[in-house]
PDB file of N, CA, C and O in Angstrom:
ATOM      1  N   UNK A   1      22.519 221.417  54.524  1.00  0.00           N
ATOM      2  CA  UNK A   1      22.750 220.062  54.971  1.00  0.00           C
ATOM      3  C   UNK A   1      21.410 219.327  54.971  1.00  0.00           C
ATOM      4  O   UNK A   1      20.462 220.032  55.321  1.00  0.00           O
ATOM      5  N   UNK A   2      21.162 218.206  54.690  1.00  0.00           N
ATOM      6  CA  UNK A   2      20.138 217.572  54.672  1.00  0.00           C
ATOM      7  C   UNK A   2      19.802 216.827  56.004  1.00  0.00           C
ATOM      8  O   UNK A   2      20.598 216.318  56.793  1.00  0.00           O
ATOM      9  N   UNK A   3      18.604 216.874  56.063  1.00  0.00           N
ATOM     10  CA  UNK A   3      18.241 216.547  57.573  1.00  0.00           C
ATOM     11  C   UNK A   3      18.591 215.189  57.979  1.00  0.00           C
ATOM     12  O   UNK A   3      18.662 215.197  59.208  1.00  0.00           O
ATOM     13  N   UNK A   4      18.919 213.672  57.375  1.00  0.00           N
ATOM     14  CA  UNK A   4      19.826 213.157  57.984  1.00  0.00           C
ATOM     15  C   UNK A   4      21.383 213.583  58.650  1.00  0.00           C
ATOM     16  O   UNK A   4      21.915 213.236  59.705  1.00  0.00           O
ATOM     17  N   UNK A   5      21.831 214.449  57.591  1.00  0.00           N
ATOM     18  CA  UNK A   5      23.217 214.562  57.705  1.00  0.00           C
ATOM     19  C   UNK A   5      23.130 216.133  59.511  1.00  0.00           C
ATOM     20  O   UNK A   5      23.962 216.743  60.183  1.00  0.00           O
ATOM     21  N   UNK A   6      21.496 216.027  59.446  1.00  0.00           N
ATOM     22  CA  UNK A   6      21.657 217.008  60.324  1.00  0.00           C
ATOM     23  C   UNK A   6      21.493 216.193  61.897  1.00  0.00           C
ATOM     24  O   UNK A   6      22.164 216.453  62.896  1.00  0.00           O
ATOM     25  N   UNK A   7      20.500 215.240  61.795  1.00  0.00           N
ATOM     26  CA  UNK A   7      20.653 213.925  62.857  1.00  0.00           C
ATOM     27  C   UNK A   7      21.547 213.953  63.388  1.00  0.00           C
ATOM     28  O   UNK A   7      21.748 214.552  64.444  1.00  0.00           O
ATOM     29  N   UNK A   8      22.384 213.230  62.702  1.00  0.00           N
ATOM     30  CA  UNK A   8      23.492 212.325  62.453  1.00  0.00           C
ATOM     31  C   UNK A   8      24.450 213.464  63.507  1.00  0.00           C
ATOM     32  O   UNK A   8      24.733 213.115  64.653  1.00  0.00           O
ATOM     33  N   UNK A   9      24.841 214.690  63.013  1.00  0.00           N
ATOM     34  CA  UNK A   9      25.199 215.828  63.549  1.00  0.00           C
ATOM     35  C   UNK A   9      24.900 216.153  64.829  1.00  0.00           C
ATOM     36  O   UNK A   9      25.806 216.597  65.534  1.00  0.00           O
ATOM     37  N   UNK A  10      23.517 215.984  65.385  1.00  0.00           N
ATOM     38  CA  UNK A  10      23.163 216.466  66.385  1.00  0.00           C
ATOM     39  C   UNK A  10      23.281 215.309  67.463  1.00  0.00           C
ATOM     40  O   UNK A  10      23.278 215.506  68.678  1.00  0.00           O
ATOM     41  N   UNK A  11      23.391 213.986  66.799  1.00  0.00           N
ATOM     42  CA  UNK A  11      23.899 212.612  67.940  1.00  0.00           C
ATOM     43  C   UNK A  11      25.622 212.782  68.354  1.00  0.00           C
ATOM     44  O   UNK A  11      26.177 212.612  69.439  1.00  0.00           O
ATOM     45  N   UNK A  12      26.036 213.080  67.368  1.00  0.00           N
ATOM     46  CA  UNK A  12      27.836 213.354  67.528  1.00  0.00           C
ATOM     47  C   UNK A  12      27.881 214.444  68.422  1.00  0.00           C
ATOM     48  O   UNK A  12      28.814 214.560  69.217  1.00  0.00           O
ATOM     49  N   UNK A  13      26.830 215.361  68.353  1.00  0.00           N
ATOM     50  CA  UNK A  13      27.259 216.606  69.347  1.00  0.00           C
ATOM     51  C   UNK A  13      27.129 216.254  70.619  1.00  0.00           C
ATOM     52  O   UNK A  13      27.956 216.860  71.300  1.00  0.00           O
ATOM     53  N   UNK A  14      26.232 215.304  71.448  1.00  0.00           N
ATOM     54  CA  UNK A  14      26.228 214.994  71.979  1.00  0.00           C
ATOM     55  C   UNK A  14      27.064 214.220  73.287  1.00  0.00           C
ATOM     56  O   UNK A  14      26.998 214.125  74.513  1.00  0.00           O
ATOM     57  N   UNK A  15      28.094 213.623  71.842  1.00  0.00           N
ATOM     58  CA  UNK A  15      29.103 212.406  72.851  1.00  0.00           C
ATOM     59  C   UNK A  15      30.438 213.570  72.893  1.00  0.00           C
ATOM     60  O   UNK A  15      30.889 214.257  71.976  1.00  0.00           O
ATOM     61  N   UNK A  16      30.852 213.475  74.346  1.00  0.00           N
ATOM     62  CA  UNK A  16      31.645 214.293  74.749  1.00  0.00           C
ATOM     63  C   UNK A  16      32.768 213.670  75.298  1.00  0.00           C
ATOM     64  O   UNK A  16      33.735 214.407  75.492  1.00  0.00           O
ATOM     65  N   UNK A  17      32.897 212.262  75.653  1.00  0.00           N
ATOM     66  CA  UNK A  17      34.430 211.560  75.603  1.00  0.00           C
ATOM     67  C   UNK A  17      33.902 210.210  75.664  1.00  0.00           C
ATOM     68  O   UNK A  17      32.734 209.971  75.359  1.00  0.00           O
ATOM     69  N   UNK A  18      34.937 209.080  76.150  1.00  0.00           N
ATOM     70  CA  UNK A  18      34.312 207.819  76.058  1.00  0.00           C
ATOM     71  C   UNK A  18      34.255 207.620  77.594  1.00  0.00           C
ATOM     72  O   UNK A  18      35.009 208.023  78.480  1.00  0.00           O
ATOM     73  N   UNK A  19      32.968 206.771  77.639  1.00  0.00           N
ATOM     74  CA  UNK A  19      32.439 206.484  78.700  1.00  0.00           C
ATOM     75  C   UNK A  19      31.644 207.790  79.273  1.00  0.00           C
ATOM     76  O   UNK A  19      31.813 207.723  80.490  1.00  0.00           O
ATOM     77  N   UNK A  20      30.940 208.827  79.014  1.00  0.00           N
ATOM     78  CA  UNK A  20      30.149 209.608  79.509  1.00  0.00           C
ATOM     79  C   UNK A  20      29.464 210.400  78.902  1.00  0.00           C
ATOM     80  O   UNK A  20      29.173 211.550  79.230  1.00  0.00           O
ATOM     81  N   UNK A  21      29.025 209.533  77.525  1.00  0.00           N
ATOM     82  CA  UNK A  21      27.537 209.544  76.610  1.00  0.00           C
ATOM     83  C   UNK A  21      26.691 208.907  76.565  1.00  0.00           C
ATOM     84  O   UNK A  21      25.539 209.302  76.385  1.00  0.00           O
ATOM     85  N   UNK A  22      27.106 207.519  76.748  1.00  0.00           N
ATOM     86  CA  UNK A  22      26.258 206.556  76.539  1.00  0.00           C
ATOM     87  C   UNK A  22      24.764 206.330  77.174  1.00  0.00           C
ATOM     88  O   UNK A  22      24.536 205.272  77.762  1.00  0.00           O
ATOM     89  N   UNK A  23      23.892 207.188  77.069  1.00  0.00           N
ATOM     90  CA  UNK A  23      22.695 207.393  77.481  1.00  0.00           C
ATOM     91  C   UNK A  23      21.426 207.304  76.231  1.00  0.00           C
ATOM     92  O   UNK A  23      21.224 207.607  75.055  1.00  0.00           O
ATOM     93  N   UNK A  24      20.514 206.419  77.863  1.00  0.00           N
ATOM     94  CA  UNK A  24      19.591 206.020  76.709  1.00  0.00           C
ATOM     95  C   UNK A  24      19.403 204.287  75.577  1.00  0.00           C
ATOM     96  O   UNK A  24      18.418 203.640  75.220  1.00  0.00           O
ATOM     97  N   UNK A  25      20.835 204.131  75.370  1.00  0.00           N
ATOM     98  CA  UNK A  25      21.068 202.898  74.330  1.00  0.00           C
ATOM     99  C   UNK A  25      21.031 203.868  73.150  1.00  0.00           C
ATOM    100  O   UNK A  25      20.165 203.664  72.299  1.00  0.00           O
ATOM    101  N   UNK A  26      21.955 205.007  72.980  1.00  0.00           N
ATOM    102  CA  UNK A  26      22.014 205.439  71.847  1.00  0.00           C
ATOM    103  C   UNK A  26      23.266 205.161  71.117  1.00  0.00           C
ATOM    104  O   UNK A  26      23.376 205.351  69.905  1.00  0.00           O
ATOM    105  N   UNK A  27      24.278 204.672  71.929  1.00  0.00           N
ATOM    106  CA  UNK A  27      25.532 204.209  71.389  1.00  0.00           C
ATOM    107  C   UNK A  27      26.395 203.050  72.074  1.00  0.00           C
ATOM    108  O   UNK A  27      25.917 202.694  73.151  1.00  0.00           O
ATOM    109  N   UNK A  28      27.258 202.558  71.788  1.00  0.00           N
ATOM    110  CA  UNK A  28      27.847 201.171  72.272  1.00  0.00           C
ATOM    111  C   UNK A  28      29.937 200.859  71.504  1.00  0.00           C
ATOM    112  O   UNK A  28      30.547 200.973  70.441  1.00  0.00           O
ATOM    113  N   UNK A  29      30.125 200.561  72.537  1.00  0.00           N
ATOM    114  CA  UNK A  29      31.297 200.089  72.384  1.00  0.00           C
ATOM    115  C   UNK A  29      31.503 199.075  71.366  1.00  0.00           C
ATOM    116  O   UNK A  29      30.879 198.118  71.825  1.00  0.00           O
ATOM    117  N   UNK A  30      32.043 198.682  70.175  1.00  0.00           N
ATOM    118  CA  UNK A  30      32.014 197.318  69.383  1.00  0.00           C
ATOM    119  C   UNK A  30      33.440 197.163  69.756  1.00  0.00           C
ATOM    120  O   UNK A  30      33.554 196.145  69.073  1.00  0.00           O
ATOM    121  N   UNK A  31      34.966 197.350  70.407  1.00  0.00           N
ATOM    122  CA  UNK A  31      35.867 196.738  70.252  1.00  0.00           C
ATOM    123  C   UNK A  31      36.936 197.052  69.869  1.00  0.00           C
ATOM    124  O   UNK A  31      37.194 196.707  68.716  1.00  0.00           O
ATOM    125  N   UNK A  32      37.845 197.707  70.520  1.00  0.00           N
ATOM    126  CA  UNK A  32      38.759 197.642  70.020  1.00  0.00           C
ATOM    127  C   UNK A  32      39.248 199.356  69.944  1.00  0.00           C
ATOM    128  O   UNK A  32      40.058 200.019  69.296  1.00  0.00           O
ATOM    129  N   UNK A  33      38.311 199.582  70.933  1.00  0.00           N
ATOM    130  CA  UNK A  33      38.220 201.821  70.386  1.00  0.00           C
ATOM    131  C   UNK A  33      37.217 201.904  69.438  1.00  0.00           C
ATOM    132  O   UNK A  33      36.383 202.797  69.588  1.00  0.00           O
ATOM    133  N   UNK A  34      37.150 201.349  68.739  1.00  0.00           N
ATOM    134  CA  UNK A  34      35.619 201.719  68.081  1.00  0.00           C
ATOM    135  C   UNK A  34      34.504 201.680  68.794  1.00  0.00           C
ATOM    136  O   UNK A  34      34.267 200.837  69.659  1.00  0.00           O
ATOM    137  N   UNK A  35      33.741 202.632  68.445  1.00  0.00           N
ATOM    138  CA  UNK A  35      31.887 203.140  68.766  1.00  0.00           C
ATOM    139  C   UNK A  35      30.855 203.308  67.784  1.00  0.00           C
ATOM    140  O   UNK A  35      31.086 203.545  66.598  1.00  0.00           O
ATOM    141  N   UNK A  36      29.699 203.181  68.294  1.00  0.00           N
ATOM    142  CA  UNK A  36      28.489 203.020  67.164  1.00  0.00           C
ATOM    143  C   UNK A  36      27.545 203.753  67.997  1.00  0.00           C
ATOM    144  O   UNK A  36      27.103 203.256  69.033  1.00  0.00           O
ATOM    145  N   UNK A  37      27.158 205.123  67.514  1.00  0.00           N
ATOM    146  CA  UNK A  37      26.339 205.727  67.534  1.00  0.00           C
ATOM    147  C   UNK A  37      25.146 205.642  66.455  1.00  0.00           C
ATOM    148  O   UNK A  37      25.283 205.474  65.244  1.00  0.00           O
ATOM    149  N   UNK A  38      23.504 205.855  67.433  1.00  0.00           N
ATOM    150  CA  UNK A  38      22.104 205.214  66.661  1.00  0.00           C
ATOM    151  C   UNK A  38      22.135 206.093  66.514  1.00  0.00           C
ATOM    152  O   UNK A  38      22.963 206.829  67.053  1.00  0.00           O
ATOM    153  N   UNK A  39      20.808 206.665  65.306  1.00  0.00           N
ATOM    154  CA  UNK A  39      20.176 207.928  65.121  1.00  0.00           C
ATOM    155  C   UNK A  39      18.890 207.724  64.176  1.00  0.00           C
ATOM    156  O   UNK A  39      18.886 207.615  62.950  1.00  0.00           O
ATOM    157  N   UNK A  40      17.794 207.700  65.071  1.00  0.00           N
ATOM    158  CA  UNK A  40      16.532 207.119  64.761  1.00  0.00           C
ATOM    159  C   UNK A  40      16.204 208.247  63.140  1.00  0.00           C
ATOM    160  O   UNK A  40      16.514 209.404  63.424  1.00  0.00           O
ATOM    161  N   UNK A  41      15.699 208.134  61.682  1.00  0.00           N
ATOM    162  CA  UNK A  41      15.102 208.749  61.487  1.00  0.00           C
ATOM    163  C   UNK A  41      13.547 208.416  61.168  1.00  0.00           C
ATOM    164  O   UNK A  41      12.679 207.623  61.535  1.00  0.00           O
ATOM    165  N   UNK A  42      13.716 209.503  60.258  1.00  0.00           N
ATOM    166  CA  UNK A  42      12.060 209.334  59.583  1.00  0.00           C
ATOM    167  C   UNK A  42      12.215 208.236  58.715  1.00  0.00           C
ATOM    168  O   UNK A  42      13.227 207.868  58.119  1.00  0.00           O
ATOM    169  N   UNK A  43      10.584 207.556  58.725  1.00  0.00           N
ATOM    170  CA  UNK A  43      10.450 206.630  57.407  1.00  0.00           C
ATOM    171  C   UNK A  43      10.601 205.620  58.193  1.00  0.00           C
ATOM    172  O   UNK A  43       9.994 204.665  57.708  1.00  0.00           O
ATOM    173  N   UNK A  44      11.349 205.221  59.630  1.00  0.00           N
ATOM    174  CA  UNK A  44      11.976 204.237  60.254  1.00  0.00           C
ATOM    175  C   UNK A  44      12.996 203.803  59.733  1.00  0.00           C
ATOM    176  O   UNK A  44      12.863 202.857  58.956  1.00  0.00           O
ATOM    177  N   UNK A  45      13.948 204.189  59.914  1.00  0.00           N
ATOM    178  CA  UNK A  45      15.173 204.197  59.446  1.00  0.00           C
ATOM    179  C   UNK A  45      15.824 204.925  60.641  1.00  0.00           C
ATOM    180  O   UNK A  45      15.592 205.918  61.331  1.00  0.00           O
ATOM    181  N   UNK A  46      17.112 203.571  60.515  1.00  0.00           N
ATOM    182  CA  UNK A  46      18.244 203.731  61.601  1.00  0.00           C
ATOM    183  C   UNK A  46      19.285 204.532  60.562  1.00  0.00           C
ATOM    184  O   UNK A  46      19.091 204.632  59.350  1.00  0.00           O
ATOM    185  N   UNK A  47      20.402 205.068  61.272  1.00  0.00           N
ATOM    186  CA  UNK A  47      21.853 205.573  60.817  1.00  0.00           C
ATOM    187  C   UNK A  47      22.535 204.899  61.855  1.00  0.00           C
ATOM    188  O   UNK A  47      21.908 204.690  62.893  1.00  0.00           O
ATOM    189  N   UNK A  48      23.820 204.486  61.751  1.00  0.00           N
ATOM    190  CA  UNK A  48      24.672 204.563  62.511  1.00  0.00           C
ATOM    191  C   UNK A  48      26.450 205.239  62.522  1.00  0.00           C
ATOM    192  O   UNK A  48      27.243 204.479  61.966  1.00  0.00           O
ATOM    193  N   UNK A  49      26.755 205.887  62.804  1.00  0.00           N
ATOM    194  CA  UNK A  49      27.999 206.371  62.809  1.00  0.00           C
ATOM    195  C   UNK A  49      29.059 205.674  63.709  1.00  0.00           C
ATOM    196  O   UNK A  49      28.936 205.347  64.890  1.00  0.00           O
ATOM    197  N   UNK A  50      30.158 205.517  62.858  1.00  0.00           N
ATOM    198  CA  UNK A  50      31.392 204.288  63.833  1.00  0.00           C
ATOM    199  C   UNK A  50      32.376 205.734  63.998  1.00  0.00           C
ATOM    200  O   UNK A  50      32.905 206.225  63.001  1.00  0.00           O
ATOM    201  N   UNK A  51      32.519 206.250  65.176  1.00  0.00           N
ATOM    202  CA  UNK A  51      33.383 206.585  65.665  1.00  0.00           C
ATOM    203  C   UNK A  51      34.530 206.205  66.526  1.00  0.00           C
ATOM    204  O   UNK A  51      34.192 205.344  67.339  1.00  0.00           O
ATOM    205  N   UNK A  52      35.899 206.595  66.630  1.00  0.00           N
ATOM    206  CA  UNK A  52      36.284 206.587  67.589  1.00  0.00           C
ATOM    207  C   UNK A  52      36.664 207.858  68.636  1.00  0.00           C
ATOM    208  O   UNK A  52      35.874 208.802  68.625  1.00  0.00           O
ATOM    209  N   UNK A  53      38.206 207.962  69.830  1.00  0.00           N
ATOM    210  CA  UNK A  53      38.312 208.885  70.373  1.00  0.00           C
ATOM    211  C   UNK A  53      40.182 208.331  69.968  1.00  0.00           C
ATOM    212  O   UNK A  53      40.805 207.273  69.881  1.00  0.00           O
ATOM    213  N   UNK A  54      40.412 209.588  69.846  1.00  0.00           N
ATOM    214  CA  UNK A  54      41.543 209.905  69.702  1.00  0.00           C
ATOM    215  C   UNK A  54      42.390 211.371  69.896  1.00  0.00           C
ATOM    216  O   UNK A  54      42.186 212.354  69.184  1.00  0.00           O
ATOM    217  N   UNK A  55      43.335 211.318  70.952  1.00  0.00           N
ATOM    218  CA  UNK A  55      44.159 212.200  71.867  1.00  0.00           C
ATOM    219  C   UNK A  55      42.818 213.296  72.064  1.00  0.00           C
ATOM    220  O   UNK A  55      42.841 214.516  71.906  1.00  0.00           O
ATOM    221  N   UNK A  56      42.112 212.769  72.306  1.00  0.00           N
ATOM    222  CA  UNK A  56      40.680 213.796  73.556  1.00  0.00           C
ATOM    223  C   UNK A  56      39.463 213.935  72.150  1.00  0.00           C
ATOM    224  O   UNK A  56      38.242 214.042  72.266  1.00  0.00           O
ATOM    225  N   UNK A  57      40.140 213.897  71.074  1.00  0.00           N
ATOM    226  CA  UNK A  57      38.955 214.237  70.250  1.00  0.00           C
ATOM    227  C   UNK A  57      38.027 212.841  69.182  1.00  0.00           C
ATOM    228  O   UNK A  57      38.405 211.839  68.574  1.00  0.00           O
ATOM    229  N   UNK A  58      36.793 213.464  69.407  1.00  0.00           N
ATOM    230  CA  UNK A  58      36.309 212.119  68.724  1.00  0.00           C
ATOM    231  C   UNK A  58      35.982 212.531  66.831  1.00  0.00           C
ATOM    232  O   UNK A  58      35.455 213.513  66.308  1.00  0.00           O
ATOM    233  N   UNK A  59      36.531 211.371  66.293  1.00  0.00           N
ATOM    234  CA  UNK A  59      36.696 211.363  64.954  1.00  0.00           C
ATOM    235  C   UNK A  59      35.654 209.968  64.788  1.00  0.00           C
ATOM    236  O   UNK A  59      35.617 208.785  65.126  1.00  0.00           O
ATOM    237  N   UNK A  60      34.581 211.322  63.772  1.00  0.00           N
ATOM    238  CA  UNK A  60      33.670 210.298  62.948  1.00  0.00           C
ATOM    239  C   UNK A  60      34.696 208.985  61.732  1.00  0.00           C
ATOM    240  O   UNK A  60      35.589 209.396  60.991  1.00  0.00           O
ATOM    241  N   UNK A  61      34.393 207.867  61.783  1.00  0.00           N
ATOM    242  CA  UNK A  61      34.952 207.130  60.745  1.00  0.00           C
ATOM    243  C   UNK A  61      34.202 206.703  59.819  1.00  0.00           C
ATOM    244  O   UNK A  61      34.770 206.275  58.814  1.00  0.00           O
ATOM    245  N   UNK A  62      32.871 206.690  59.864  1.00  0.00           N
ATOM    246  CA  UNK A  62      31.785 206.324  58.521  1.00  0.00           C
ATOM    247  C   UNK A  62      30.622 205.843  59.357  1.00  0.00           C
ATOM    248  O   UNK A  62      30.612 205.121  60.354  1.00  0.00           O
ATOM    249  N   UNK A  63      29.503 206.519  58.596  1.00  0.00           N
ATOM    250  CA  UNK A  63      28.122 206.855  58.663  1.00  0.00           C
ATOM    251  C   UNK A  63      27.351 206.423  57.558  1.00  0.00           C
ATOM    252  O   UNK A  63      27.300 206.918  56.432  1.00  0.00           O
ATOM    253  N   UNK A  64      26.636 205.242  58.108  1.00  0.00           N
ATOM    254  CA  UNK A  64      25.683 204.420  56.703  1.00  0.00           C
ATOM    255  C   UNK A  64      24.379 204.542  57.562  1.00  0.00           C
ATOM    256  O   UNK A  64      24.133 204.903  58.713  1.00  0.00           O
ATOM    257  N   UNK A  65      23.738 204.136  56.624  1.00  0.00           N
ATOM    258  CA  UNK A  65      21.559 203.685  56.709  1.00  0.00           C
ATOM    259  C   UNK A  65      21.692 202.263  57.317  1.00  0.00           C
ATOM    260  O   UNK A  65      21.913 201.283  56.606  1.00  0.00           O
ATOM    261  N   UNK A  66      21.590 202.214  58.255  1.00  0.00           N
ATOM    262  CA  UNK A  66      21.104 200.548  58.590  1.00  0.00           C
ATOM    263  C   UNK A  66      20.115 199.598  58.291  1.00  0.00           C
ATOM    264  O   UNK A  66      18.954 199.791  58.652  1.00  0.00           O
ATOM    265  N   UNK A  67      20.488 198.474  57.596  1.00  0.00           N
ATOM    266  CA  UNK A  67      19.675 197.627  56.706  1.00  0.00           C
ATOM    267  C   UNK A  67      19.444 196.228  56.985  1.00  0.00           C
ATOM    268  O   UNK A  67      18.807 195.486  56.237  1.00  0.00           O
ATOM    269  N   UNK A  68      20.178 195.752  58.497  1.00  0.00           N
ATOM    270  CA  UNK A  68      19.669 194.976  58.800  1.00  0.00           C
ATOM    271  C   UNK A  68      19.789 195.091  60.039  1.00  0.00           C
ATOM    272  O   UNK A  68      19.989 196.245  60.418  1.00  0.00           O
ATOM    273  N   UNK A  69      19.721 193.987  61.135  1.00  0.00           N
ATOM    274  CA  UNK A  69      20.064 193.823  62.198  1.00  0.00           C
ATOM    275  C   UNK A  69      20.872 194.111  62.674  1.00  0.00           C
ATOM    276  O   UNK A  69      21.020 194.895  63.612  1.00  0.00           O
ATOM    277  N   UNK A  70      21.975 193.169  61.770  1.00  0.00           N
ATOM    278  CA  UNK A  70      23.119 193.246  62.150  1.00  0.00           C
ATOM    279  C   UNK A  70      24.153 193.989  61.713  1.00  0.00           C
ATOM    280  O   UNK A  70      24.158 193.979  60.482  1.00  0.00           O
ATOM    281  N   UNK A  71      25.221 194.766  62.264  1.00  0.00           N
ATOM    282  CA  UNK A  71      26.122 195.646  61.568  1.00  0.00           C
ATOM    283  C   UNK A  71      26.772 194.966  60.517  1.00  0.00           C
ATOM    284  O   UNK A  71      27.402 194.034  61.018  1.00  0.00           O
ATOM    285  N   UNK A  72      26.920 195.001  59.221  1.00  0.00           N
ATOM    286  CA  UNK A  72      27.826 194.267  58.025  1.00  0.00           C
ATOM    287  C   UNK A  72      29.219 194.333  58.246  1.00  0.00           C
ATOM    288  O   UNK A  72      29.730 195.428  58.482  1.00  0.00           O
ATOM    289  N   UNK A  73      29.855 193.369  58.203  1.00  0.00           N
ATOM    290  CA  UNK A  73      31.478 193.388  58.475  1.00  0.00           C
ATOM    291  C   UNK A  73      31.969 194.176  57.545  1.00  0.00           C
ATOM    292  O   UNK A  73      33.149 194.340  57.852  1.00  0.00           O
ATOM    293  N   UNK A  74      31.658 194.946  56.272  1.00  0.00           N
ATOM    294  CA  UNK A  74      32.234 195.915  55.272  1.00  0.00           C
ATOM    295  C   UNK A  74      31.870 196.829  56.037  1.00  0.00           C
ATOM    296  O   UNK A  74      32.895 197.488  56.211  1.00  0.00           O
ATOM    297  N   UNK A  75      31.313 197.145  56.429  1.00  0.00           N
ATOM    298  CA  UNK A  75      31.125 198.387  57.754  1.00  0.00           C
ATOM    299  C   UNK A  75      32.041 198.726  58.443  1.00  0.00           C
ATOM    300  O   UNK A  75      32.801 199.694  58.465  1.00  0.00           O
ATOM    301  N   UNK A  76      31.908 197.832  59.019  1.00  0.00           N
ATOM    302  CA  UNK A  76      32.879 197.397  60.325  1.00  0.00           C
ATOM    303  C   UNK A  76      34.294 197.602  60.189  1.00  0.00           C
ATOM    304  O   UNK A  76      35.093 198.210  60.901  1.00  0.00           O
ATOM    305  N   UNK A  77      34.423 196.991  59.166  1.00  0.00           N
ATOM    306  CA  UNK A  77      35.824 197.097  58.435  1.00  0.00           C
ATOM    307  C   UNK A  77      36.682 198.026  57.711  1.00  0.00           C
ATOM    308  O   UNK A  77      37.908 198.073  57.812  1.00  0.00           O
ATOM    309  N   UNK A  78      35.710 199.002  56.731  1.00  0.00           N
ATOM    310  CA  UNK A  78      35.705 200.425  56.863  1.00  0.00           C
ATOM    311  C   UNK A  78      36.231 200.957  57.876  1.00  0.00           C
ATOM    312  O   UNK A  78      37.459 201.036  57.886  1.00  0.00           O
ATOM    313  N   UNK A  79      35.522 201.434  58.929  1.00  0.00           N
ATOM    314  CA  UNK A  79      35.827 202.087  59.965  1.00  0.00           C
ATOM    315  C   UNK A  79      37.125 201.761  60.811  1.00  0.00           C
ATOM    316  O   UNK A  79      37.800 202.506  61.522  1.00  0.00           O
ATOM    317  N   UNK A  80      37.270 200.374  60.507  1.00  0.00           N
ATOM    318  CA  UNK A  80      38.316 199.713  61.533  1.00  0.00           C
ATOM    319  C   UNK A  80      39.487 200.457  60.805  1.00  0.00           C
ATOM    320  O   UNK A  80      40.377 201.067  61.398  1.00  0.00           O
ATOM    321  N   UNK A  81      39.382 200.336  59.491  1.00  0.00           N
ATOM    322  CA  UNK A  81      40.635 200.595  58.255  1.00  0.00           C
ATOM    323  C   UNK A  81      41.418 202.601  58.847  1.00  0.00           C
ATOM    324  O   UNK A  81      42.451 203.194  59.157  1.00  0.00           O
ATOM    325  N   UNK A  82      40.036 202.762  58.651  1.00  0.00           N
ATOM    326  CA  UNK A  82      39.972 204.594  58.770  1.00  0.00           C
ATOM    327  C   UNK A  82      40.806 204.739  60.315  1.00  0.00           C
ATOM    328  O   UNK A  82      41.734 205.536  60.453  1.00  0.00           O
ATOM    329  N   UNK A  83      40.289 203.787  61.504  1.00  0.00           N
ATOM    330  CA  UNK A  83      40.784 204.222  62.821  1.00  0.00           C
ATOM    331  C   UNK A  83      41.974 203.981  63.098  1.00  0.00           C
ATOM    332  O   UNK A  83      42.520 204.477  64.084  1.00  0.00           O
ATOM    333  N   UNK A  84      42.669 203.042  62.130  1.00  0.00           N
ATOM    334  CA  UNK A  84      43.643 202.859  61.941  1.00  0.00           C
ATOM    335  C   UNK A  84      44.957 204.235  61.513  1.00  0.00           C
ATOM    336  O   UNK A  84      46.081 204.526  61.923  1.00  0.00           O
ATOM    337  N   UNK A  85      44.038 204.744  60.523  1.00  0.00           N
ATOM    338  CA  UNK A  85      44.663 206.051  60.176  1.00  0.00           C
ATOM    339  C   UNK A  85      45.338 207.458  61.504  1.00  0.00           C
ATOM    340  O   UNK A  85      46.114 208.407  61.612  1.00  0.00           O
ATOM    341  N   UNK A  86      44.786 207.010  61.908  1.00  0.00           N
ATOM    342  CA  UNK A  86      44.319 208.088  63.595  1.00  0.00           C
ATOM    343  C   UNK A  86      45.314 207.393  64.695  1.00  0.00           C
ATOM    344  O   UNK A  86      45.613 208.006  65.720  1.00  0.00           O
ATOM    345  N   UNK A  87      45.639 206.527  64.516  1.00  0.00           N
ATOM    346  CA  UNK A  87      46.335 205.885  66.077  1.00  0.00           C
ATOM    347  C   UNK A  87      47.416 205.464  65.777  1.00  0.00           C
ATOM    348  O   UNK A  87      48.141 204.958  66.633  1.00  0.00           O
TER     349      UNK A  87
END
């Protein structure tokens, strides 16, 4: 596994239901059941992973490089599409 994909891995291991990870400012609610987990790397470079929680378990929905500020609504929208799949 490559050491982003190992990050990325080791921030998800972390969150253990909703509402009793959120430590630090490493992740945030966007709306709707969706979540956005940070994951600082090298080079300075963000990741973020849009998860949600569903019947106790949390399902990654897509994991990009962050490139600006702001989250891109094709992002967003992605994930929204995928959480859809789940509920």
């Amino acid at each position: 596994m490559s050491s982003i994909g190992t990050t990325l891995l080791n921030s998800l291991r972390s969150i253990e239901r909703p509402g009793d990870f959120c430590v630090g400012g490493m992740c945030r609610p966007l709306g709707g059941g969706l979540w956005e987990v940070r994951s600082d790397l090298k080079s300075n470079r963000i990741a973020r992973v849009l998860f949600c929680f569903s019947e106790g378990r949390l399902i990654a929905l897509h994991g990009f490089i962050k490139k600006t500020q702001k989250t891109p609504d094709a992002e967003l929208a992605l994930a929204r599409r995928r959480m859809r799949e789940f509920k």
